[in-house]
C-alpha positions in Angstrom: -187.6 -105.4 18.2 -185.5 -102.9 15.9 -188.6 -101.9 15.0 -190.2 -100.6 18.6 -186.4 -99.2 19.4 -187.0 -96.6 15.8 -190.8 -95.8 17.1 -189.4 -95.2 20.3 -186.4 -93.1 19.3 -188.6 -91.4 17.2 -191.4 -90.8 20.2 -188.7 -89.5 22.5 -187.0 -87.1 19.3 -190.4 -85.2 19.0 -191.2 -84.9 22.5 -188.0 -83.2 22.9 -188.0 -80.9 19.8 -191.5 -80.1 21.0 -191.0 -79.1 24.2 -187.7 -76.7 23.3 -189.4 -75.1 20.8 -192.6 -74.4 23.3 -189.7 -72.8 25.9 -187.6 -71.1 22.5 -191.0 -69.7 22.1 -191.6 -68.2 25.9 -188.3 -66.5 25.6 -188.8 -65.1 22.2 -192.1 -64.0 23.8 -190.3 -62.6 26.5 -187.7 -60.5 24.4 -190.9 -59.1 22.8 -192.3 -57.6 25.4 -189.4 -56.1 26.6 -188.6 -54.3 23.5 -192.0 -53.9 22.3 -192.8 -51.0 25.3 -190.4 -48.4 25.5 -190.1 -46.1 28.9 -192.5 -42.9 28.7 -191.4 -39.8 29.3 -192.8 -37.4 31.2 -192.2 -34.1 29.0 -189.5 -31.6 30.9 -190.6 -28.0 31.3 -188.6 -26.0 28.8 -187.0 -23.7 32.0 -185.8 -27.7 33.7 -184.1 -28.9 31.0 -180.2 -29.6 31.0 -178.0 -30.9 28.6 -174.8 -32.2 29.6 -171.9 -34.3 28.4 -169.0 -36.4 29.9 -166.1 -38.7 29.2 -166.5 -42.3 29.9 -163.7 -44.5 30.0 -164.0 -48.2 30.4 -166.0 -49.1 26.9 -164.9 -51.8 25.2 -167.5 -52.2 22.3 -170.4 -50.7 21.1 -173.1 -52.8 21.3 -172.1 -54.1 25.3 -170.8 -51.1 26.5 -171.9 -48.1 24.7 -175.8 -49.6 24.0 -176.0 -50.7 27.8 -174.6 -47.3 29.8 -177.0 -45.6 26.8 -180.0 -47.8 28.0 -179.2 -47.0 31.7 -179.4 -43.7 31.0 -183.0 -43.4 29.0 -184.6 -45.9 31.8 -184.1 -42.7 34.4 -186.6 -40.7 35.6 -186.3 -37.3 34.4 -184.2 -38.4 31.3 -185.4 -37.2 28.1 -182.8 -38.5 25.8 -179.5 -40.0 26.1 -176.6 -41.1 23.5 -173.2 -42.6 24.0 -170.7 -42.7 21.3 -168.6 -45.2 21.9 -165.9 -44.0 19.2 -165.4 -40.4 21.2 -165.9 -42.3 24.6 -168.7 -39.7 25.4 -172.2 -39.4 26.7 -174.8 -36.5 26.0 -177.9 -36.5 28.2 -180.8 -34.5 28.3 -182.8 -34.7 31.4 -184.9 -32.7 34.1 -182.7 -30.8 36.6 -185.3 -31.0 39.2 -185.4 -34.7 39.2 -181.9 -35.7 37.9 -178.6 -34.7 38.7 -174.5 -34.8 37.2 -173.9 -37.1 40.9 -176.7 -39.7 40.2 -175.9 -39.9 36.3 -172.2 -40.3 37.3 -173.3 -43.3 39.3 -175.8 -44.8 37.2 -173.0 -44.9 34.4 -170.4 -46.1 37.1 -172.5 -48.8 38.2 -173.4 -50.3 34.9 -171.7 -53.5 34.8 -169.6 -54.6 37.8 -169.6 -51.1 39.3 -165.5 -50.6 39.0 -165.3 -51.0 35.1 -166.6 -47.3 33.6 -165.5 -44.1 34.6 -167.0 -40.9 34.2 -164.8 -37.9 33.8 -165.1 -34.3 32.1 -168.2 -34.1 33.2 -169.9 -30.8 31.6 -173.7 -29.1 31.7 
């Protein structure tokens, strides 16, 4: 009898070991593909591009914050590059003036998160 209850502990141990590493493995996969394909850019004619840079209070931390708002950012349309320092609390973005604009960055950066938490102010181009 002790000896069927070890098989069967043993059984059930597997099976379940198995079966989180086959779903660990889907979400790994998942992260993958995520990260493996960055957003193409369309190149910005040389007489559309604009460069501007804004205060954004709110951050708390670098990686959540600062990484996230930056990530927002890049995923436009029309964006060509975009960095947030979280030390100086700013944001520089380089994107298409005939696609983008300082209103819709303003709320793209507003919105990250719960929508009240960052606020964009200073903004210059």
């Amino acid at each position: 009898m002790k000896f069927t209850k070890t098989i069967a502990a043993l059984a059930i141990a597997g099976l379940v070991l198995v079966s989180c590493k086959k779903e660990e493995d889907k979400n790994l996969a998942n992260i993958k593909s995520e990260t493996a394909a960055p957003k193409e850019h369309k190149p910005i004619a040389a007489e559309n591009v604009q460069t501007a840079s804004f205060e954004i209070e709110g951050m708390t931390c670098a990686m959540g914050c600062a990484k996230t708002i930056e990530k927002e950012l890049t995923d436009l349309d029309g964006v060509e590059k975009a960095t947030v320092d979280f030390e100086k609390k700013t944001a520089t973005v380089t994107f298409d003036k005939t696609v983008q604009n300082p209103e819709s960055l303003t709320k793209t950066v507003q919105g990250t998160g719960d929508g009240k938490t960052y606020k964009v102010s200073n903004f210059k181009s």
